[in-house]
C-alpha positions in Angstrom: 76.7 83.4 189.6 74.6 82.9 192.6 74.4 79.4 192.5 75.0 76.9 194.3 76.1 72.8 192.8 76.9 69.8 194.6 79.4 66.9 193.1 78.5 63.8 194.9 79.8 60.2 195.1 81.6 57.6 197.0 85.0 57.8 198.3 87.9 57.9 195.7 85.8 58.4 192.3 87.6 61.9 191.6 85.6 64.6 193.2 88.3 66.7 194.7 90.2 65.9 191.1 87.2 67.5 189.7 87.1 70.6 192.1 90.4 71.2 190.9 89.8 71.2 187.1 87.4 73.6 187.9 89.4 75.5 190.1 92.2 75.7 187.4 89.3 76.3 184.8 88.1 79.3 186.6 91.6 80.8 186.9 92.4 80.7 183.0 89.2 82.4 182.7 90.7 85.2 185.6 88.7 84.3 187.7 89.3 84.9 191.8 88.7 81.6 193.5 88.4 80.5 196.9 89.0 76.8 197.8 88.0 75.5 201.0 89.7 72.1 202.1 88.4 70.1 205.1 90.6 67.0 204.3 94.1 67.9 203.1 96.4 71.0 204.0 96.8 74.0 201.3 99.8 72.1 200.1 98.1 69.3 199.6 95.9 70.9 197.3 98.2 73.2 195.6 100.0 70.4 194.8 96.7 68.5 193.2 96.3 71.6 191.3 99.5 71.8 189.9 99.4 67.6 189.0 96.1 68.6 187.3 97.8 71.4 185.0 100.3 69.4 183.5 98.8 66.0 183.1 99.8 64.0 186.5 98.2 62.3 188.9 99.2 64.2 192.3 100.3 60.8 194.4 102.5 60.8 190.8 103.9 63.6 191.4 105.2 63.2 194.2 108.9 62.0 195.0 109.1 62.1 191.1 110.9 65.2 190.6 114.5 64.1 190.8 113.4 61.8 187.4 111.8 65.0 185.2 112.9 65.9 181.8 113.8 69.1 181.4 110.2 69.5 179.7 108.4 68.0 182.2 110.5 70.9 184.5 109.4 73.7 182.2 106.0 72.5 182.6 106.0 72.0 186.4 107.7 75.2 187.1 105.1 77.2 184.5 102.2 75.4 186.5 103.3 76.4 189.9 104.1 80.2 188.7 100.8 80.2 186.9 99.0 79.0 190.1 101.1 81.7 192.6 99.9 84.5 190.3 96.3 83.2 190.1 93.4 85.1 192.5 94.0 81.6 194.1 92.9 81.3 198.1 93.4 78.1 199.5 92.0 77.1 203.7 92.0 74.6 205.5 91.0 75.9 208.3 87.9 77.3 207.9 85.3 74.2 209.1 82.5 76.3 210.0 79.8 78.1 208.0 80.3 81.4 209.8 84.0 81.1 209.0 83.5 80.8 205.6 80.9 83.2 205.0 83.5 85.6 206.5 85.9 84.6 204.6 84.2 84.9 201.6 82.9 88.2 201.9 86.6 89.6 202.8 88.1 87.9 199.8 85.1 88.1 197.3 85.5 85.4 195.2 83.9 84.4 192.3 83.9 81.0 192.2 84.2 78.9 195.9 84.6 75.2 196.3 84.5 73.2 199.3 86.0 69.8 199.9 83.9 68.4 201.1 80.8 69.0 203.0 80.6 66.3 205.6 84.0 67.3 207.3 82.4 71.2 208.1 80.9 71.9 211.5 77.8 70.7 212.3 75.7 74.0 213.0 74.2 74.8 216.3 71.5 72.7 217.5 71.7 70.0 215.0 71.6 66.7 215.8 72.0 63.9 212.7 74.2 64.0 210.0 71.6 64.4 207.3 69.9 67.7 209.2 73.0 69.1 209.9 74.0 68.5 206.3 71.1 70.6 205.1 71.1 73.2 206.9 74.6 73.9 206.0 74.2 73.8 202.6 70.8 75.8 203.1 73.4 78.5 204.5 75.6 78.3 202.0 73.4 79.1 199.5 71.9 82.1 201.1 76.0 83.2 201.1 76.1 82.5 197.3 73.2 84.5 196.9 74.3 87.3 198.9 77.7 87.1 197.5 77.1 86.3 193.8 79.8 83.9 194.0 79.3 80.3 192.5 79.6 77.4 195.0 80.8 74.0 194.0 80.2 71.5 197.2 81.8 68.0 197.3 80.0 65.5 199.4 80.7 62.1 200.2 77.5 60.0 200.2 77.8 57.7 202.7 75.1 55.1 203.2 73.5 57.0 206.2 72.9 60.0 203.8 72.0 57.9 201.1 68.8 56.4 203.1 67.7 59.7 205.2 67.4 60.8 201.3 65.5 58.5 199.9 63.6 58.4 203.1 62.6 62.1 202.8 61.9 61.6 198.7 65.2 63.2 197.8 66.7 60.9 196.1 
């Protein structure tokens, strides 16, 4: 608790497929989680969560449904009621630091992820990418400390990122 992690890579190698296992993860475990997206709508995500529940690839679950077994129906519809009862938040909405904080506070969750950390506001008074990227997550992890809650960040690491790191020795 407290803490805040980053997942990191290049487009399409499964980080928001990863937020969600941990998102489901944290539910079966009871507990309350808040799941900022800055790419996709709640649906969107709901539905990714769902798709990660009973074994499917989301884009697989789409337009599939009139083909289910009446299994893969039971397990579907158990999903989605699992998920609606779940201390489950989902925004997509919230693209600013001071949004989320306030967020956060109000719903006190235990676990929040963000998808992903490049589409968020840049804060006042920065100017590049990779300043603006720190300072975010600098304030972010002053709100997991204050809060207690565990952050999980997903960042795409684009090739501008990549070099102001190394360039700065955090590679």
């Amino acid at each position: 608790r407290g803490e805040i992690h980053v997942i990191g890579g290049s487009s399409g190698v499964g980080k928001t497929f990863m937020l969600g296992q941990i998102a489901n993860a944290a539910l079966d475990c009871g507990k309350r989680v808040a799941f900022f997206t800055l790419e996709m709508d709640r649906s969107e995500i709901f539905m990714r969560l769902v798709a990660g529940r009973i074994g499917l690839v989301a884009y697989k679950l789409k337009g599939r449904a009139a083909t289910w077994t009446p299994e893969e129906r039971a397990r579907y519809e158990g999903a989605r009621r699992k998920l609606t009862e779940a201390d489950l938040r989902l925004y997509a909405d919230e693209r600013w630091t001071p949004q989320i904080d306030a967020m956060v506070r109000r719903t006190e969750p235990d676990v929040v992820l963000i998808d992903y950390l490049q589409l968020m506001d840049w804060p006042k008074g920065a100017t590049a990418e990779y300043a603006a990227l720190t300072q975010t997550a600098n304030e972010l992890q002053r709100l997991a400390k204050r809060t207690g809650a565990t952050m999980v960040l997903a960042t795409q690491q684009s090739r501008a990122y990549q070099s102001a790191a190394a360039a700065s020795g955090r590679v």
